[in-house]
C-alpha positions as CSV (number, residue, x, y, z in Angstrom):
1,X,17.1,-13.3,0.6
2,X,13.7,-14.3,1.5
3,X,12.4,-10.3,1.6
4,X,13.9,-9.9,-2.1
5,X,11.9,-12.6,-3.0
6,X,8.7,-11.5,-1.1
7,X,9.3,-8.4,-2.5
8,X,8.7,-9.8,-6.3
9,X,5.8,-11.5,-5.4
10,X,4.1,-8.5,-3.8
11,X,5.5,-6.6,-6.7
12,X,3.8,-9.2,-9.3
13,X,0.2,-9.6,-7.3
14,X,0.4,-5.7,-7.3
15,X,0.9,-5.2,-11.1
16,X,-1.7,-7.7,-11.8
17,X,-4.1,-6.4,-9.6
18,X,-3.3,-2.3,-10.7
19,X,-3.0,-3.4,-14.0
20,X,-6.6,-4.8,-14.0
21,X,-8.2,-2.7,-11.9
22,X,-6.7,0.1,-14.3
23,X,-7.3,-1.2,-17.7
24,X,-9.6,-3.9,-17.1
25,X,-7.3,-6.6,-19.3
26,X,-5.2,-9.0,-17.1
27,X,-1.8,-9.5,-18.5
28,X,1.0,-11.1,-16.8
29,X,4.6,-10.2,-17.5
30,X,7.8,-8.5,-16.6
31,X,5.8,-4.9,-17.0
32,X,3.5,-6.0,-14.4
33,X,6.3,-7.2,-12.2
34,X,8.2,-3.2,-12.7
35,X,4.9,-1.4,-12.2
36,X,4.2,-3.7,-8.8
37,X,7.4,-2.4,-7.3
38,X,7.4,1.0,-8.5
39,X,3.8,0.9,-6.7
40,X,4.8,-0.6,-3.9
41,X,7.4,2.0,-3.1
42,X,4.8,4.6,-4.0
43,X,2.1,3.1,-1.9
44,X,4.6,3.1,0.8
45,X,6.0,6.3,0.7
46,X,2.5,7.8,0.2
47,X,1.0,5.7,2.9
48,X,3.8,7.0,5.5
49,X,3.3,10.5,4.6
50,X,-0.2,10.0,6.3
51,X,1.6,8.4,9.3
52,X,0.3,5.0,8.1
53,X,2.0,1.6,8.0
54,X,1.3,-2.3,6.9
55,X,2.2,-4.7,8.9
56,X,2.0,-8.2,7.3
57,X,1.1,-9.6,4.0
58,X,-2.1,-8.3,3.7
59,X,-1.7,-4.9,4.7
60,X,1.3,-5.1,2.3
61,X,-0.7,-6.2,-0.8
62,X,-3.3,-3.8,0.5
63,X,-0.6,-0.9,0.1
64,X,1.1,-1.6,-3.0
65,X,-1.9,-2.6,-5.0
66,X,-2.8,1.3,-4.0
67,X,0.1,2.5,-5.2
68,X,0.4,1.2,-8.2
69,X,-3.1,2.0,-9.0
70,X,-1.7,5.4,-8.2
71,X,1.2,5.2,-10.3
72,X,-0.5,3.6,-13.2
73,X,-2.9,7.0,-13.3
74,X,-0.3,9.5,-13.0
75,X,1.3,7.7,-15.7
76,X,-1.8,7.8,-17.9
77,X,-2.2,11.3,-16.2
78,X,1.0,12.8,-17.7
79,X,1.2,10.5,-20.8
């Protein structure tokens, strides 16, 4: 329970953060909450393919923030 919920909240710093780092505007709603978790699987997955990890909070915000500002370009990419 407590790693679903963990999971949101990275998810929802991750959108913010991508989404203004991306755009520039800060906006706060469910989008933000589906692009952090799509990112943070992203992140992850990309991360591992270089045989790297995150370990903790930090490292974890550190990831998904990256992958969603990943995921936010391809989709801007490919738009």
């Amino acid at each position: 329970m407590f790693g679903l919920i963990r999971m949101i909240i990275v998810g929802l710093v991750a959108g913010y953060a991508g989404n203004y780092l991306m755009s520039g505007k800060a906006e706060l709603n469910i989008n933000c909450l589906l692009v952090g978790v799509v990112g943070s699987v992203l992140g992850h997955f990309v991360f591992g393919l270089f045989g790297l990890a995150a370990y903790g909070l930090v490292g974890e915000l550190i990831v998904s923030v990256c992958g969603t500002c990943l995921f936010l370009y391809l989709v801007k990419r490919f738009r």
